[in-house]
Backbone as CSV, one residue per row, in Angstrom:
resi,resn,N_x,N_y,N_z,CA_x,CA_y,CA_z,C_x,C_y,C_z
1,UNK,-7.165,12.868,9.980,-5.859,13.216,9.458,-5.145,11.982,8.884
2,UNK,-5.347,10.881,9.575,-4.374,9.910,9.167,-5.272,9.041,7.856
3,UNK,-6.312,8.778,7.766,-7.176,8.901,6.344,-6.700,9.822,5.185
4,UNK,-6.334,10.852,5.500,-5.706,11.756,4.462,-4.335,11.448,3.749
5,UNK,-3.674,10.903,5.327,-2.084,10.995,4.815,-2.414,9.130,3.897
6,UNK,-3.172,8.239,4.435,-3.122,7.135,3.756,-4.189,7.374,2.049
7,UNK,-4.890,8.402,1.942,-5.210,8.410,0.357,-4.271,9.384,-0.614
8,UNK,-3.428,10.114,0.149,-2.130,10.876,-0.658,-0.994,9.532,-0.787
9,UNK,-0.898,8.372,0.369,-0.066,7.357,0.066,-0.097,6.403,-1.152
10,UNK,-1.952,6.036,-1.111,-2.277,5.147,-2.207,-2.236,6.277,-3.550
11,UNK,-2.477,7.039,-3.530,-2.532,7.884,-4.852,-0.778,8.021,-5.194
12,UNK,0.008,8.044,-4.174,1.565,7.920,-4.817,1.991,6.575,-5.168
13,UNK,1.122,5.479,-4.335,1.587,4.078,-5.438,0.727,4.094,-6.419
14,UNK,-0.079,4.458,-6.584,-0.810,4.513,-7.871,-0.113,4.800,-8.889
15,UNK,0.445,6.094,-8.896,1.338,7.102,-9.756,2.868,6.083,-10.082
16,UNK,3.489,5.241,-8.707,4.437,4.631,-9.150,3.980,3.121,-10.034
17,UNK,3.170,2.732,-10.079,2.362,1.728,-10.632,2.034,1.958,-12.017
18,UNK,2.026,2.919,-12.388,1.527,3.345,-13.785,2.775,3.767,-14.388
19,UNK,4.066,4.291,-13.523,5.419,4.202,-13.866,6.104,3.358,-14.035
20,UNK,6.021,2.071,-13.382,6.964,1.078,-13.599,6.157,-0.214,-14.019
21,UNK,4.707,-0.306,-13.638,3.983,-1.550,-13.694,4.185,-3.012,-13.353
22,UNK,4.926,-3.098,-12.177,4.961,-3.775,-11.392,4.598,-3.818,-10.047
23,UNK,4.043,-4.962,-9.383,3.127,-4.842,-8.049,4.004,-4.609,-7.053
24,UNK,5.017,-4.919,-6.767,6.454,-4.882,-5.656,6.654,-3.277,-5.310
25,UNK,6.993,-2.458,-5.799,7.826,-0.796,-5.988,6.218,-0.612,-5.358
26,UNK,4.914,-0.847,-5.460,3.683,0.529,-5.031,3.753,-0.285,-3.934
27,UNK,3.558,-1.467,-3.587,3.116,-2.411,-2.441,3.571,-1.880,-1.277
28,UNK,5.428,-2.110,-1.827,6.600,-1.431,-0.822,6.317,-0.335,-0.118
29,UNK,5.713,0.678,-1.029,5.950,2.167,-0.839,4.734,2.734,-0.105
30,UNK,4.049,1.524,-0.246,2.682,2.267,0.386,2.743,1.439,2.065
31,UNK,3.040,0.353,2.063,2.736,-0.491,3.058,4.087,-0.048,4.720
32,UNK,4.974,0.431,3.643,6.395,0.509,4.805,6.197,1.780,4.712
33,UNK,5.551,2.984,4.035,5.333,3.895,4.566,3.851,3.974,6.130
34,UNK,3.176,3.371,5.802,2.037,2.945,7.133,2.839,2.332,8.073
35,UNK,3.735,1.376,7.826,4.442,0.621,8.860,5.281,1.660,9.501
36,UNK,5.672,2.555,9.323,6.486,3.540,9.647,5.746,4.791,10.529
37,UNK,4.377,4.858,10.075,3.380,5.917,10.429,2.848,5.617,11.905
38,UNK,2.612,4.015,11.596,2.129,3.442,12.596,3.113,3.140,14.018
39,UNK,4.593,2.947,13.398,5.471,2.477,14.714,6.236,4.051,15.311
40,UNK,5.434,5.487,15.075,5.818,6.529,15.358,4.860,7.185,16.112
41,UNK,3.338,6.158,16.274,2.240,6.655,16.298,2.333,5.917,18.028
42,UNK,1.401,6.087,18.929,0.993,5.309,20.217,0.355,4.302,19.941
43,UNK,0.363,3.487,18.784,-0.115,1.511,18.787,0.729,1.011,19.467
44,UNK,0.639,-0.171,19.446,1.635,-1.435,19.772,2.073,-1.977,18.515
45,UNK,3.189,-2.083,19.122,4.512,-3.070,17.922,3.336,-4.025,17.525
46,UNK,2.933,-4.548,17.645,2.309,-5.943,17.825,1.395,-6.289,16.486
47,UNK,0.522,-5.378,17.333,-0.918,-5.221,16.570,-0.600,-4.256,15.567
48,UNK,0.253,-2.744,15.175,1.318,-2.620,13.775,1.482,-3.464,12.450
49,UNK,2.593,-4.733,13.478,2.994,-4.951,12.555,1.897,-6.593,11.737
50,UNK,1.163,-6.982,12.623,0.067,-7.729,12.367,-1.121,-7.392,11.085
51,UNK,-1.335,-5.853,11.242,-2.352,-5.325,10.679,-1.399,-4.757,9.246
52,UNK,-0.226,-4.766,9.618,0.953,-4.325,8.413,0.858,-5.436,7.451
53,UNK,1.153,-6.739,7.719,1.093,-7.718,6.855,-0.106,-8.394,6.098
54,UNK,-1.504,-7.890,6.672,-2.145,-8.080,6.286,-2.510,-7.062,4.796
55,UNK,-2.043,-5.340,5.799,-2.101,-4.625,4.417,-1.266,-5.231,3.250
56,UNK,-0.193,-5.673,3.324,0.631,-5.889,2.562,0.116,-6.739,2.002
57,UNK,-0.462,-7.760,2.353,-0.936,-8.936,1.173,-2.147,-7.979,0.544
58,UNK,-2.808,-7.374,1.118,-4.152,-7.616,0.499,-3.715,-6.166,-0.865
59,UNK,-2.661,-5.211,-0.935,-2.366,-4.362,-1.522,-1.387,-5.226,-2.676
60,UNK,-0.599,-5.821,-2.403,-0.056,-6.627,-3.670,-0.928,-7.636,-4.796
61,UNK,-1.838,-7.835,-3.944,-2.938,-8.490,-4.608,-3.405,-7.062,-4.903
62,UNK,-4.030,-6.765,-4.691,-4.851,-5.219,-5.302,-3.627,-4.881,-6.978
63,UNK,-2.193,-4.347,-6.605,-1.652,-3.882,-7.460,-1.061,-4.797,-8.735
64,UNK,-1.790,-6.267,-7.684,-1.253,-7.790,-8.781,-2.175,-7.250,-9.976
65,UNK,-3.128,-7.644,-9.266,-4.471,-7.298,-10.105,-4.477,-6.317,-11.517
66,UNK,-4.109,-5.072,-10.657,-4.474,-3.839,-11.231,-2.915,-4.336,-12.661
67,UNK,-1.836,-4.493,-12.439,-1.008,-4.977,-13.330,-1.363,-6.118,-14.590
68,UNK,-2.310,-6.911,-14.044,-2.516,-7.893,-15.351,-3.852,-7.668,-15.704
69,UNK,-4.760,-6.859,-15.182,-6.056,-6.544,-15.697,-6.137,-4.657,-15.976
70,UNK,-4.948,-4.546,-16.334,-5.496,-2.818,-16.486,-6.745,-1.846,-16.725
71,UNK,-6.956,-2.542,-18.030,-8.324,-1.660,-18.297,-9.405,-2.345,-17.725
72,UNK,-9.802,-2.868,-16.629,-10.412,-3.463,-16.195,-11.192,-4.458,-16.676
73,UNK,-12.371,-4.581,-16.731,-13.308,-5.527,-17.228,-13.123,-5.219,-18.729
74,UNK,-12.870,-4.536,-19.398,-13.309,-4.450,-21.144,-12.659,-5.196,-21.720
């Protein structure tokens, strides 16, 4: 279930990414929505918000990316 709710998340920063084309607005929206999923869920604060910041870098880099290389390799 929670695989599901996180590829309906990335598919809505996707959608805001192709709307505004900047890495900040999908990063936000995807990462503080998990951070939110997760501190409602039975984890620990801890290990949350640890594994939160990591998403967060490694998704701004992802949407850095996806912003200055659009069409990918061509």
């Amino acid at each position: 279930m929670f695989l599901i709710i996180k590829l309906f998340l990335q598919l809505a920063a996707l959608k805001l990414h192709d709307v505004v084309d900047k890495p900040i607005p999908p990063t936000l929206l995807y990462t503080l929505s998990l951070i939110f999923i997760g501190l409602i869920s039975t984890s620990f604060i801890l290990h949350t918000l640890f594994f939160s910041l990591v998403l967060a870098m490694l998704s701004m880099l992802y949407f850095w990316l996806l912003s200055h290389f659009p069409s990918g390799t061509k």
